[in-house]
C-alpha positions as CSV (number, residue, x, y, z in Angstrom):
1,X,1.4,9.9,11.2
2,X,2.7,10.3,7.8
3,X,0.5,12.7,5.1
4,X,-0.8,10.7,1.6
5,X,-0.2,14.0,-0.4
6,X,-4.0,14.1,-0.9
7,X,-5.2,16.7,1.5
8,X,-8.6,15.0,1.2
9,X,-7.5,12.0,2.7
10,X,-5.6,13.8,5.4
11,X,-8.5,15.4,6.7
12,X,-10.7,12.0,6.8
13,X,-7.8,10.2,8.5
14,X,-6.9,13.4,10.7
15,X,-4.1,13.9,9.6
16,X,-2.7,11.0,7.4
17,X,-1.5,7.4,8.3
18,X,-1.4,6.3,11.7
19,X,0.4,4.1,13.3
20,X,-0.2,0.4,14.6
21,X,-2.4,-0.5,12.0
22,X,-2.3,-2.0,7.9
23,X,-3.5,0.3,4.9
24,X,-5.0,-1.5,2.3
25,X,-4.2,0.1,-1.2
26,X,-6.2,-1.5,-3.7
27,X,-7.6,-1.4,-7.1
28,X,-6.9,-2.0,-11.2
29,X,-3.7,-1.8,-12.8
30,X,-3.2,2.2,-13.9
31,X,-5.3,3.5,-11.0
32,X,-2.1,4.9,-9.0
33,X,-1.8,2.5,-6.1
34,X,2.2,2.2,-6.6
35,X,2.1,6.3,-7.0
36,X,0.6,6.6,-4.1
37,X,3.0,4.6,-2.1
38,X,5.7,6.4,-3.9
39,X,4.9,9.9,-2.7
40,X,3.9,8.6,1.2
41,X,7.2,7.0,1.1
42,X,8.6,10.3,0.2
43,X,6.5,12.1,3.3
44,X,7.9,9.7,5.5
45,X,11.7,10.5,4.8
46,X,10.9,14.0,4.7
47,X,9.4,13.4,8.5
48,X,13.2,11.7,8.9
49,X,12.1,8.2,8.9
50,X,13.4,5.2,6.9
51,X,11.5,2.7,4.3
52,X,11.2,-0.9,3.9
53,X,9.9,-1.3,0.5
54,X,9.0,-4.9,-0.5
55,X,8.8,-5.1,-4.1
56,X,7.1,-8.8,-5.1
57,X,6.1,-7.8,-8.5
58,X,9.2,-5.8,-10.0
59,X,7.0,-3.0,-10.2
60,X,9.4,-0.2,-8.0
61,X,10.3,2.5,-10.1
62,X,13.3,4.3,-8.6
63,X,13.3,7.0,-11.7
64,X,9.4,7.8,-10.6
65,X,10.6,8.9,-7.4
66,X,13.4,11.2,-8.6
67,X,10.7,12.3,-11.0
68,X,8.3,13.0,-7.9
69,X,11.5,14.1,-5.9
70,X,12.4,17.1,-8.4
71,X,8.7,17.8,-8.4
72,X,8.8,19.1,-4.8
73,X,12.4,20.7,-4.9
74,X,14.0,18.0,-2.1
75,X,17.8,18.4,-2.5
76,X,18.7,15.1,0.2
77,X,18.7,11.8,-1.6
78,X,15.5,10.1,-0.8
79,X,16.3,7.0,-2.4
80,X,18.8,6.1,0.6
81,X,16.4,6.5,3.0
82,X,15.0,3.7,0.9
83,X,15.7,-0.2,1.6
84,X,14.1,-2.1,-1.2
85,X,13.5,-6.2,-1.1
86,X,12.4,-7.7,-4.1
87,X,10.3,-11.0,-2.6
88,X,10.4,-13.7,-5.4
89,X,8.6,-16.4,-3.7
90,X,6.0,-16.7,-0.4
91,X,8.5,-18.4,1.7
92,X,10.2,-14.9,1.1
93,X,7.8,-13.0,1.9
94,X,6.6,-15.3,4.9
95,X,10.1,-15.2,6.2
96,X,10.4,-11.5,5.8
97,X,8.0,-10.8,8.9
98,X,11.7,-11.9,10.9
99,X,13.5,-9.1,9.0
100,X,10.7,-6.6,10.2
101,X,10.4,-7.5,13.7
102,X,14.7,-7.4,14.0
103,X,14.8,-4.0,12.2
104,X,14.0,-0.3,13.3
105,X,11.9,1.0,10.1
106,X,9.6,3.2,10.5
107,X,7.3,2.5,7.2
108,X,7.0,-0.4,5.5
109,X,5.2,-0.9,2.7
110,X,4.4,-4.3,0.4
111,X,3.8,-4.2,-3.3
112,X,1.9,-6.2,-3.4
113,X,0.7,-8.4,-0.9
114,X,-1.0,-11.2,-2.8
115,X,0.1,-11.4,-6.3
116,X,2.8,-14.5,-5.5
117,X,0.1,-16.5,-3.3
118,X,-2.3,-16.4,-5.9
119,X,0.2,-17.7,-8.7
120,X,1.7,-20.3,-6.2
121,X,-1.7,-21.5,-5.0
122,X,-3.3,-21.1,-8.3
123,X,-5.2,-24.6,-8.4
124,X,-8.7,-25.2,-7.2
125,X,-7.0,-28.0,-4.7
126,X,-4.9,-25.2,-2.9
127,X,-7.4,-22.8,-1.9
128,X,-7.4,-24.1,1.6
129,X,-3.7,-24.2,2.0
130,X,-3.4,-20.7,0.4
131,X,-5.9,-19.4,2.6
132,X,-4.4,-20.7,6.0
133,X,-1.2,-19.7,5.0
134,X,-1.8,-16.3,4.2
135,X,-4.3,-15.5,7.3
136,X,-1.2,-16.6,9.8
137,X,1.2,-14.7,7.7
138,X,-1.3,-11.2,7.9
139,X,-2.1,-11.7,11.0
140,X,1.7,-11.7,12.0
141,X,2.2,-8.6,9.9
142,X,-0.4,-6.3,12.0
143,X,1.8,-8.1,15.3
144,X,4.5,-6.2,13.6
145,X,2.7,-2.8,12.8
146,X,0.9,-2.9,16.6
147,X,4.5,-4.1,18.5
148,X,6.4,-1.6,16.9
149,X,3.8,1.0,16.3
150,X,4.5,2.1,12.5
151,X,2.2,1.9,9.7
152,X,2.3,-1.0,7.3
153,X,0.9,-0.1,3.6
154,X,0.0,-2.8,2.0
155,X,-1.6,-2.6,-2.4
156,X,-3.5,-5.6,-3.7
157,X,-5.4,-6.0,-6.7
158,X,-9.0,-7.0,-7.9
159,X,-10.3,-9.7,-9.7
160,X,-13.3,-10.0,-11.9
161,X,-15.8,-12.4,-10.3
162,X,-19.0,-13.1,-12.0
163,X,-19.2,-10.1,-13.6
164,X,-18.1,-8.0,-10.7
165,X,-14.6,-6.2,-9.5
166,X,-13.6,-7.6,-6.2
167,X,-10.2,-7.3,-3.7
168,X,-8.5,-10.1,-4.5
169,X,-8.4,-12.6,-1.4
170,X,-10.4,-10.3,0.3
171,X,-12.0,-12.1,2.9
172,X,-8.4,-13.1,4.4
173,X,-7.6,-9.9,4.3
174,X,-10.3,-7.4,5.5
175,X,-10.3,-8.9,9.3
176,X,-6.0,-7.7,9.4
177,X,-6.9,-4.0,7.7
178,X,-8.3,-0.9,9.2
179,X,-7.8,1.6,6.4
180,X,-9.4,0.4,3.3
181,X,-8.3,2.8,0.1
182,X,-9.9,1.6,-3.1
183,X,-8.8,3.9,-6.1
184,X,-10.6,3.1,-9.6
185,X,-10.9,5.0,-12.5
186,X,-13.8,5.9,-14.8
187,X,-14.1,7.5,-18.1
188,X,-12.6,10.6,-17.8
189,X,-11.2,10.8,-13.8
190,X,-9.8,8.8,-11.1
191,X,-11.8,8.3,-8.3
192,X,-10.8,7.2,-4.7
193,X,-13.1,5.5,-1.9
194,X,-12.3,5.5,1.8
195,X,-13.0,3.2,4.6
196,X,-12.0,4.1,8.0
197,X,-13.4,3.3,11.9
198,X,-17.2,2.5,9.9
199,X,-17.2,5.6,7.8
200,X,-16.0,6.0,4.6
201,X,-15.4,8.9,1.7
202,X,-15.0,9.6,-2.0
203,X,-12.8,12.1,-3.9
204,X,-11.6,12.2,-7.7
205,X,-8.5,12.4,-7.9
206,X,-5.5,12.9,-10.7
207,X,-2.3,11.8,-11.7
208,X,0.2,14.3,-12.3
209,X,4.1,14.0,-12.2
210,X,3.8,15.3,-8.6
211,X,2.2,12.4,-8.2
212,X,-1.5,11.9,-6.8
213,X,-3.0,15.2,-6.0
214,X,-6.7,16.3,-5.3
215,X,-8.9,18.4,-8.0
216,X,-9.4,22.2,-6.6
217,X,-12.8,21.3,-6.7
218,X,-13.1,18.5,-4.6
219,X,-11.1,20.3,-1.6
């Protein structure tokens, strides 16, 4: 079990993640999605584990986890405890699931899991395909979070459908995920809804160069 930094969502998922199961990170761009992998990648090194961090949108910051790294006084180099795989393509990231099952991580995270199936599959004629692909390819990536018992953290982002914000490819998705973690933001604070085992909490939240952390308030 790894701890999110947020001592909110700690308590709701006793303790932090577990393991043998996908968390679903999702939400607009700014809401602190790739923060928040950040600083549970961080947790998990300082529990002596190692990362697999799959980057498919160029979006890994190593200098933001220094930053978060100096924040908390950690004098070991966290950023070797990091392997980082930038996926360019879905046959990448389809093949990847081979590199996960031969290798002895004990996070891995995927940032994020849909953006490159959605601009390969773009086209109304390749819905279908993009569906069935992606279904087998989530469905093998909770094989490898349940075979080898580690959490998998996955972010995804949300599209505006008719008028309302919705996870993108969603309905592939949902049936593979356990922990749901939506984080939005409105006019003046972030704010984070939970899903977990049919109940679910919500917390603001802020964004600090600790990284995420929990308003007194709220605790």
């Amino acid at each position: 079990m790894i701890s999110t930094g947020l001592q909110k969502l700690d308590d709701f998922l006793s303790g932090g993640i577990p393991n043998g199961v996908i968390t679903d990170i999702y939400g607009a761009s700014g809401t602190g999605k790739t923060q928040l992998l950040f600083q549970i990648c961080i947790n998990a090194i300082k529990n002596g584990g190692n990362v697999l961090y799959q980057d498919t949108t160029g979006s890994f910051r190593p200098e933001r986890i220094l930053e978060i790294q100096k924040q908390q006084n950690l004098t070991f180099d966290i950023l070797e405890k990091i392997t980082v795989s930038r996926i360019t393509n879905t046959s990448e990231q389809i093949k990847s699931i081979d590199i996960m099952n031969a290798s002895n991580f004990s996070l891995i995270v995927i940032d994020n899991i849909t953006d490159l199936f959605s601009y390969e599959y773009s086209k109304d004629d390749k819905i279908f395909a993009k569906n069935s692909i992606f279904v087998k390819y989530i469905h093998n990536l909770s094989l490898v979070a349940i075979n080898k018992k580690i959490p998998v953290i996955i972010t995804n982002m949300i599209r505006n459908i008719d008028g309302m914000e919705m996870e993108n490819m969603r309905t592939a998705i949902d049936p593979f995920t356990h922990i749901k973690i939506k984080l939005t933001k409105t006019s003046s604070k972030f704010h984070a809804e939970i899903k977990w085992l049919l109940h679910q909490i919500q917390f603001y939240y802020k964004i600090i160069p600790a990284g995420l952390s929990d308003y007194p308030e709220d605790i």
